[in-house]
C-alpha positions as CSV (number, residue, x, y, z in Angstrom):
1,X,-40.6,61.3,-58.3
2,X,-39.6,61.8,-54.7
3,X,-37.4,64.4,-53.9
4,X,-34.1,62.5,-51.9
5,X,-32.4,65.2,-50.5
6,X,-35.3,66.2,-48.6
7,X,-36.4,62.2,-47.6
8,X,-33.0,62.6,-46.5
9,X,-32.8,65.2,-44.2
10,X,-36.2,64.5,-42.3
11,X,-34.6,60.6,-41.8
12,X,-32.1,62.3,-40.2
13,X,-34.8,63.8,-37.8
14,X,-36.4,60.5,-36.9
15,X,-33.1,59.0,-36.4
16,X,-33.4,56.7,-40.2
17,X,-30.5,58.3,-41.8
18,X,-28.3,55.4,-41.7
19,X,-31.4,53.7,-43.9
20,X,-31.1,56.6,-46.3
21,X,-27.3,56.4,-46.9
22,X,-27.7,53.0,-47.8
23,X,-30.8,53.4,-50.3
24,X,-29.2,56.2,-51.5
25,X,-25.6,54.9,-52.2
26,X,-24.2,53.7,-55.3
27,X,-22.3,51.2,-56.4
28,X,-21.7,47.5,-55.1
29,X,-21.9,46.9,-51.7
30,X,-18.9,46.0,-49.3
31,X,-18.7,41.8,-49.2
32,X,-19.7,39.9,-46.3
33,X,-17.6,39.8,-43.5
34,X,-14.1,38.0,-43.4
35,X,-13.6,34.9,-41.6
36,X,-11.2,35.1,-38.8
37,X,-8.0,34.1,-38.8
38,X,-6.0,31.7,-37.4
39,X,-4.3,32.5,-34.0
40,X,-0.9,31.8,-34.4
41,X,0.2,29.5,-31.6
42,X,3.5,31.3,-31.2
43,X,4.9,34.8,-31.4
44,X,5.5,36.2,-34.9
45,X,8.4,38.6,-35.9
46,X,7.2,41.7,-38.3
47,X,9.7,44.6,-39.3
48,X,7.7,47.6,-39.7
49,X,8.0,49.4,-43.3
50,X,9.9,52.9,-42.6
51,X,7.8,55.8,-41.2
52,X,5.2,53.4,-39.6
53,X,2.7,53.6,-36.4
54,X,0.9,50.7,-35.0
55,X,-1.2,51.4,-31.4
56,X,-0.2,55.2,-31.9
57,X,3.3,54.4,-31.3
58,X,6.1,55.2,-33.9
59,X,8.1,51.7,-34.7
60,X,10.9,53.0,-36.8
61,X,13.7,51.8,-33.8
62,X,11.4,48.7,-33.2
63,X,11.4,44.7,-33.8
64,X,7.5,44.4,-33.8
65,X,6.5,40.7,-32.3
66,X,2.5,39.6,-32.3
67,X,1.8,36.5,-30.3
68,X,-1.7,34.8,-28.8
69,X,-2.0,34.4,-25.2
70,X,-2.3,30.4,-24.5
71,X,-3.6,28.6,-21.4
72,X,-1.1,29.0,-18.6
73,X,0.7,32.4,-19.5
74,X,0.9,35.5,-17.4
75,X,2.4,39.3,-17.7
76,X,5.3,37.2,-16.0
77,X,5.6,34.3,-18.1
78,X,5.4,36.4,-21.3
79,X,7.9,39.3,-20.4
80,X,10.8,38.2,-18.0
81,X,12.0,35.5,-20.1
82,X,12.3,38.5,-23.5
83,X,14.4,40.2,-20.3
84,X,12.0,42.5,-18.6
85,X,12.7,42.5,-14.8
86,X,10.7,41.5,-12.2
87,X,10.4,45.0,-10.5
88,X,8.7,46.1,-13.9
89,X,7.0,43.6,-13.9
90,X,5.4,44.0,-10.5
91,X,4.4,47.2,-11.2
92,X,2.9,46.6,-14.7
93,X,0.8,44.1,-11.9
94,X,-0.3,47.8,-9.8
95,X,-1.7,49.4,-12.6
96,X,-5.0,49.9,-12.2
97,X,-7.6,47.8,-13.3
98,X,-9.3,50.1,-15.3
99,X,-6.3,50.2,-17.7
100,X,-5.3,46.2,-17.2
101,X,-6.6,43.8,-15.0
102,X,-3.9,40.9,-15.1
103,X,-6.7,38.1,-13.9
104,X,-8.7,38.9,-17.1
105,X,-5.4,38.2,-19.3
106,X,-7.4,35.5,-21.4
107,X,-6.4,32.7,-23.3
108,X,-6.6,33.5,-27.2
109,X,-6.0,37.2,-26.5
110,X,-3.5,39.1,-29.0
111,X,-0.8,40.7,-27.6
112,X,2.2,43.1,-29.3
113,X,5.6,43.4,-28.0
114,X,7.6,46.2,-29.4
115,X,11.4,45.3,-28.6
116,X,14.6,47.5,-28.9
117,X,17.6,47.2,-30.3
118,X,18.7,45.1,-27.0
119,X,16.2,42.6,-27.7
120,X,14.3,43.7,-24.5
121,X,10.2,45.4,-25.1
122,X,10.0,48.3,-24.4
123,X,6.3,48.3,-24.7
124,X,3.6,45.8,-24.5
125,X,0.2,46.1,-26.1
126,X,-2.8,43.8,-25.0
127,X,-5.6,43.6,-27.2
128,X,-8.7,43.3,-24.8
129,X,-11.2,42.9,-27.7
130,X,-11.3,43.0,-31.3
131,X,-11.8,47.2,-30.6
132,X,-10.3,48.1,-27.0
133,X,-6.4,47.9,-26.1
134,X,-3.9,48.8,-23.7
135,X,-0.2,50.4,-24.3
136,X,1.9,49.7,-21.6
137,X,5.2,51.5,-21.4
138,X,7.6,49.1,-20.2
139,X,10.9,51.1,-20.5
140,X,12.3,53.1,-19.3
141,X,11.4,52.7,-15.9
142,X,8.3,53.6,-13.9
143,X,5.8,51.3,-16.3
144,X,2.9,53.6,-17.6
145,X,0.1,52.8,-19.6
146,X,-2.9,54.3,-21.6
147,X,-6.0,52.9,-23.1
148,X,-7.1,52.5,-26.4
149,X,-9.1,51.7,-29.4
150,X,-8.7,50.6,-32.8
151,X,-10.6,52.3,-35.9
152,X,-14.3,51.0,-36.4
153,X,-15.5,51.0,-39.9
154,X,-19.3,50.4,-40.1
155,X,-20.6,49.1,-43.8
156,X,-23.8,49.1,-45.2
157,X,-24.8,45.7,-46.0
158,X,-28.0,43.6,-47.7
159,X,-28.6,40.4,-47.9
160,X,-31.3,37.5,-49.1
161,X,-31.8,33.8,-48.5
162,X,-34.6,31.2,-48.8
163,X,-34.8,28.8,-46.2
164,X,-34.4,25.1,-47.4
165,X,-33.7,23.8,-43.7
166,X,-33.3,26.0,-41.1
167,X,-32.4,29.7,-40.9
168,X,-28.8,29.1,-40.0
169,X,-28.4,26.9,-42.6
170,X,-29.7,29.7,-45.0
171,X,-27.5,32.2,-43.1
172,X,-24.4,29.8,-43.8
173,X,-25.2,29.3,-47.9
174,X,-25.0,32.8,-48.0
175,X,-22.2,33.4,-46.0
176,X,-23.9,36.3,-43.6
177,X,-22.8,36.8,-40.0
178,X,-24.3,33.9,-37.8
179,X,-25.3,37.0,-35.3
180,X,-27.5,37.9,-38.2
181,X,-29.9,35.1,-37.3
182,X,-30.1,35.3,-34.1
183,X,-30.7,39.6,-34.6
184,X,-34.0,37.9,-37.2
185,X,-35.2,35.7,-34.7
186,X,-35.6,38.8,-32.1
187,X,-36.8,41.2,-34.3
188,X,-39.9,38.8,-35.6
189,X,-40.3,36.9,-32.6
190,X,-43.5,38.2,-31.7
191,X,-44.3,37.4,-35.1
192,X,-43.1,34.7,-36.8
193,X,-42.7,30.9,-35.8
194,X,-39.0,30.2,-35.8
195,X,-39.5,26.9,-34.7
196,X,-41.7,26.4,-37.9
197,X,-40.2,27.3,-40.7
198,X,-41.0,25.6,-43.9
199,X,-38.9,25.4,-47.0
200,X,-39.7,27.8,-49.9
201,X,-39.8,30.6,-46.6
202,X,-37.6,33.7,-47.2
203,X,-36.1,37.1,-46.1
204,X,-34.5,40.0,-47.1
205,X,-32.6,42.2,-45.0
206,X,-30.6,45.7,-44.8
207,X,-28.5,45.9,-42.2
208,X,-25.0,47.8,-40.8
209,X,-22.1,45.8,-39.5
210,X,-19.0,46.9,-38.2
211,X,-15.5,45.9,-39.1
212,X,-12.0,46.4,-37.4
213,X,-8.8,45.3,-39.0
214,X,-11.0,44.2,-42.1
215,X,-12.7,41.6,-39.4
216,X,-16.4,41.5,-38.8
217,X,-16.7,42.1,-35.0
218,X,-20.6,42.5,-35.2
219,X,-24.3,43.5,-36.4
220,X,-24.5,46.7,-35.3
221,X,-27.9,47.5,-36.6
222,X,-31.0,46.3,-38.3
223,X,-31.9,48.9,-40.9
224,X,-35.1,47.3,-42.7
225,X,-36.4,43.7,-43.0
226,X,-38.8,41.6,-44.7
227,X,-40.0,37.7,-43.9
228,X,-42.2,35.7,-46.0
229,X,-43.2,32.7,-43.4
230,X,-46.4,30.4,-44.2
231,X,-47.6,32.8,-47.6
232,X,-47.6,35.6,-44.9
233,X,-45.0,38.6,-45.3
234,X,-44.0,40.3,-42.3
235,X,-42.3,43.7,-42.2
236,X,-40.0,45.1,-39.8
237,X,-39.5,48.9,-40.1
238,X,-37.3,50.5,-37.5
239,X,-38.2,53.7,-36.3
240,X,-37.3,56.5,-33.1
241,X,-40.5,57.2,-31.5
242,X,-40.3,58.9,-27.6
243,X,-36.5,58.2,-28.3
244,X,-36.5,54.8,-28.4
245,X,-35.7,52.9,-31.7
246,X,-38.4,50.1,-31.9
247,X,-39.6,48.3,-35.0
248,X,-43.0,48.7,-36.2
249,X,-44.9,46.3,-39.7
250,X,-46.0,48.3,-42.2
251,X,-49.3,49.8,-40.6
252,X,-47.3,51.4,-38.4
253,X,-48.7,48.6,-35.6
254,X,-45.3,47.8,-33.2
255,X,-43.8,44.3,-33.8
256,X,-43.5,43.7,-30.1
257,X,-46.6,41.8,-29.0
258,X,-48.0,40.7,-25.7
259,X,-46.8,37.5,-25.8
260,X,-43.8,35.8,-27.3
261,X,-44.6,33.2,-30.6
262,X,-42.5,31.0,-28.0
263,X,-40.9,30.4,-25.0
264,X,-37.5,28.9,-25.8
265,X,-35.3,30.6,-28.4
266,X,-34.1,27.8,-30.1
267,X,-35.2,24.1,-30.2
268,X,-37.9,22.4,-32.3
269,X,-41.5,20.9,-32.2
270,X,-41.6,17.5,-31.4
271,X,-45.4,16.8,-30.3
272,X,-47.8,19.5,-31.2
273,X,-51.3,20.7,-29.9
274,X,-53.9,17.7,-29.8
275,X,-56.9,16.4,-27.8
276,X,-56.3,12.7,-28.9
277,X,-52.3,12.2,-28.4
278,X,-50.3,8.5,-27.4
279,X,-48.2,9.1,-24.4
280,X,-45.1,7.3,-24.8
281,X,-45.1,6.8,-21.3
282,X,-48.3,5.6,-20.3
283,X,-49.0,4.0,-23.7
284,X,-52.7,5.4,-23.8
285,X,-54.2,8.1,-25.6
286,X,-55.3,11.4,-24.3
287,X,-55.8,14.8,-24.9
288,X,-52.1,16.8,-25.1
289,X,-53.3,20.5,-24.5
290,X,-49.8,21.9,-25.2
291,X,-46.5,21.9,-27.9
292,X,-43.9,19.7,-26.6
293,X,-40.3,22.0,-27.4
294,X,-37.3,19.6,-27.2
295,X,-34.3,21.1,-26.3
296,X,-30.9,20.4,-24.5
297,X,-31.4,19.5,-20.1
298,X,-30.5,22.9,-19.2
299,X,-31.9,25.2,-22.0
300,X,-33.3,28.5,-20.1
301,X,-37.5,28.8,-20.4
302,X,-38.5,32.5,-21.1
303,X,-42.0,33.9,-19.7
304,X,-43.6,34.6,-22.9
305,X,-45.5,37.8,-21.5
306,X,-45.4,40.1,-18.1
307,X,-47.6,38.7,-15.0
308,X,-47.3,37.1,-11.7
309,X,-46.3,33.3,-11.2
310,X,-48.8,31.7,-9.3
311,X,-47.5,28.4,-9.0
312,X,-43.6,27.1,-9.0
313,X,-43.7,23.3,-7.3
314,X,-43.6,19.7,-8.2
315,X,-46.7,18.4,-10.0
316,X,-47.4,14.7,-9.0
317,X,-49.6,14.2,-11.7
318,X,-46.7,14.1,-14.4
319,X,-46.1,17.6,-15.0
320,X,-42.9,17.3,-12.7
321,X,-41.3,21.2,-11.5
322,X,-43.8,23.1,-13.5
323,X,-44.2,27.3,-13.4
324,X,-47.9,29.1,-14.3
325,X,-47.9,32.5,-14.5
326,X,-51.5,34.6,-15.2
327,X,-50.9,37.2,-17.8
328,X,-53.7,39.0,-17.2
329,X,-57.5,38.7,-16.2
330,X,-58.2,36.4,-19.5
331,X,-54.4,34.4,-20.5
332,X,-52.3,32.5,-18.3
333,X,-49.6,29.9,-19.5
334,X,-47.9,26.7,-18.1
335,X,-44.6,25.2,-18.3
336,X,-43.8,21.5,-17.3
337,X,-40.9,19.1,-16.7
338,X,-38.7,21.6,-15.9
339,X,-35.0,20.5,-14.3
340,X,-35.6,23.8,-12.4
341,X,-36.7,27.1,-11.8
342,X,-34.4,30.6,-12.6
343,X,-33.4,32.4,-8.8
344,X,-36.2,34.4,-8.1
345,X,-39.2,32.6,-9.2
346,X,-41.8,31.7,-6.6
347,X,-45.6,31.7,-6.2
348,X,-45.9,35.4,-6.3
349,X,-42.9,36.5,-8.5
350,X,-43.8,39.4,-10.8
351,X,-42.2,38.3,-14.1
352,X,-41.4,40.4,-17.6
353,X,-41.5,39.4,-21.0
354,X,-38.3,37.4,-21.9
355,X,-37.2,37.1,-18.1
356,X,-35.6,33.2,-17.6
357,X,-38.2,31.5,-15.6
358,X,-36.5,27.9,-15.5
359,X,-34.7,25.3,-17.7
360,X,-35.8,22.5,-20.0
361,X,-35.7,19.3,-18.0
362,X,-37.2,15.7,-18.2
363,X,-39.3,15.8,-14.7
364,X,-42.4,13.9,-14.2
365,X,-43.8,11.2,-17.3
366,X,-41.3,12.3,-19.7
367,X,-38.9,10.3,-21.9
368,X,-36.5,12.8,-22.5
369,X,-35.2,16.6,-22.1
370,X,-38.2,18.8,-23.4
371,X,-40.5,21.7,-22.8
372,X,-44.3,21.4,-22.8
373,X,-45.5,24.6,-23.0
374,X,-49.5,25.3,-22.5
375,X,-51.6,28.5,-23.1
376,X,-54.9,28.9,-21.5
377,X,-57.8,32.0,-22.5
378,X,-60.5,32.1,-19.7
379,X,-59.2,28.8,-18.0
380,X,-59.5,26.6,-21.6
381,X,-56.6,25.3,-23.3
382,X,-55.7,27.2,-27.0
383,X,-53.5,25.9,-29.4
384,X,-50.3,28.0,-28.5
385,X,-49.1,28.4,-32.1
386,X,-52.5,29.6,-33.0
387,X,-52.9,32.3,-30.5
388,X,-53.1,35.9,-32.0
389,X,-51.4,38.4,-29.8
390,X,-52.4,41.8,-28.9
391,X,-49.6,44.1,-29.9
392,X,-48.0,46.8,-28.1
393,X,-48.6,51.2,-28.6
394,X,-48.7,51.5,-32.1
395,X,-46.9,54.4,-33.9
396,X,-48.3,57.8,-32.3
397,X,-50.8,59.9,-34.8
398,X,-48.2,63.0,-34.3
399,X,-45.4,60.5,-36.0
400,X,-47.3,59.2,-39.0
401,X,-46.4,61.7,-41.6
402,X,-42.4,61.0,-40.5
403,X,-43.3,56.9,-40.2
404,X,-44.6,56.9,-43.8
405,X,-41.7,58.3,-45.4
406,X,-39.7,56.0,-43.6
407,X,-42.1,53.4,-44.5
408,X,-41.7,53.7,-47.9
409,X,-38.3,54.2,-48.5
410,X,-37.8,50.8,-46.9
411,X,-40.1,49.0,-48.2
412,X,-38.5,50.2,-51.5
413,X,-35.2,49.2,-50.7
414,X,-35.8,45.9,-49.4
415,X,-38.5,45.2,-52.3
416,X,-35.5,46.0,-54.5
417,X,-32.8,43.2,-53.7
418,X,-33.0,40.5,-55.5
């Protein structure tokens, strides 16, 4: 049997030990995150019990009021008709930006008014985000005003789904964060087909997620994760190698891959890889060496690997604003019917992996808003959803005693939820 208080301790030297608190803990985990409530659409009246703090400031003496900015209010319309005067209110306006910018006073924004016994605030609290405030001392007189930020608890969480439909739809049944999919789709993405999933496909995932107020305000971090896609598993195992946390399968071979399984983040497949295909414009048959993506006008077109655009035009011959970029000496891709190309991208343009290159369109013989998407090896069309991707440095021979324990224990834990 292992020894855990020693697995521990070297986690905690390869930057895991947030994995380890989780296998290790007991009990049931914290529930999913809470939905968010209602804003309220108009200023709500809370005494205080005795004895009580809110944003660091005692509220004994105080009639504490929480409202929701809406469309149309300022620092002005929201203090001088509760009495505050004009002056102070000018130079609540002078503050620096640093502690409040007025033009980034936002509808939907939460904001606490702490008023005296005169009816007047004598403080003003804007929430800038669910974490980061600002106290504004409105009285007595000059203004002056501090930043601050609300208590973060971070839980451990785990979770399982099989897809029936989609992976949102599996995240929803569930009731996970929706940012959990999306953090999935990133992680395998090199991977796995997201644009293919089939029913009966399923995951498991450790993760941490960060609460303020008892409100989810995030995934914070991926702590282990396993998809089964196509009767293929695929692990995700995050580890700290050169100090950089990256996620590597269970070979210790890194998850990131030359090339992208595809170059939009979120459509479907409408017309796949053929050499016999009907063209719904030209109503013949020929040879479609490409996947057709359909997506909203407008939906930004990834490269799916580093190189150098060689072409970014119009292609009479039906292809319409079209972008090739060569990878290397042996792959190059295409990407047709584009409504345009991302600033920056021209015949030369040295491009990364995930950089915007353009947006889905419907240029050239097309009946609709879509992306066809071509891969070439040695100047010869593949089958884009078939290619097999080098991957990226592997886990270093120096770090494959520390991987392996890391390995195991979450492979383990994610082997163990149910």
């Amino acid at each position: 049997m292992r020894n855990w208080k020693d697995l521990a301790v070297m986690l905690v030297v390869t930057g895991a030990a947030a994995l380890a608190a989780f296998f290790l803990q007991s009990g049931q985990l914290p529930a999913q995150g809470a939905r968010q409530a209602d804003a309220a659409p108009e200023a709500e009246r809370i005494v205080p019990p005795p004895a009580a703090t809110m944003y660091g400031i005692p509220v004994t003496s105080f009639t504490i009021e929480k409202g929701t900015v809406r469309w149309g209010e300022s620092l002005a319309t929201l203090l001088h008709p509760r009495g505050v005067s004009l002056q102070t209110i000018h130079q609540v306006s002078l503050l620096p930006d640093s502690l409040l910018d007025e033009k980034k006073i936002r509808p939907g924004q939460t904001y606490t008014l702490f008023n005296g016994s005169d009816g007047i605030p004598a403080y003003f609290v804007y929430e800038k985000d669910p974490v980061n405030y600002v106290v504004i001392r409105l009285a007595p007189a000059p203004p002056e005003a501090r930043n601050g930020k609300k208590p973060v608890e971070l839980r451990q969480q785990q979770i399982t789904g099989t897809i029936s439909t989609s992976l949102w739809e599996s995240m929803h049944e569930v009731s996970a964060n929706p940012m959990l999919a999306v953090e999935l789709s990133e992680i395998f993405a090199w991977s796995v087909d997201f644009f293919g999933l089939q029913q009966g496909d399923a995951y498991r995932v450790l993760y941490e997620e960060s609460f303020v107020d008892s409100l989810s305000t995030g995934i914070t971090k991926i702590l282990g994760a396993w998809f089964y896609h196509s009767g293929t598993e695929f692990w995700a195992i995050p580890f700290v190698q050169d100090g950089v946390r990256s996620f590597f399968d269970e070979e210790g071979n890194s998850l990131r891959k030359a090339f992208l399984k595809a170059p939009l983040r979120y459509s479907r497949i409408s017309s796949g890889f053929s050499h016999s295909r009907y063209h719904p414009v030209l109503k013949i048959r020929r040879p479609h060496h490409g996947v057709d993506y359909v997506a909203p006008a407008g939906t930004p077109v990834l490269a799916i690997g580093d190189g150098v655009v060689t072409h970014a035009a119009y292609q009479r011959g039906g292809g319409g604003n079209y972008i090739k970029i060569k990878h290397n000496s042996v792959y190059s891709t295409t990407y047709m019917h584009l409504k345009g190309f991302a600033k920056g991208i021209r015949q030369g343009s040295y491009v990364r992996q995930g950089d915007v290159i353009g947006y889905v369109g419907s240029t050239g013989l097309s009946t609709g808003p879509h992306l066809d998407f071509r891969f070439y090896r040695n100047g010869s069309p593949v089958n884009p959803l078939k290619v097999e991707a080098p991957p990226v440095e592997p886990v270093a021979e120096a770090n494959r005693a520390s991987f392996s324990i890391v390995r195991s224990i979450t492979m383990d834990a994610l082997a163990s939820l149910q």
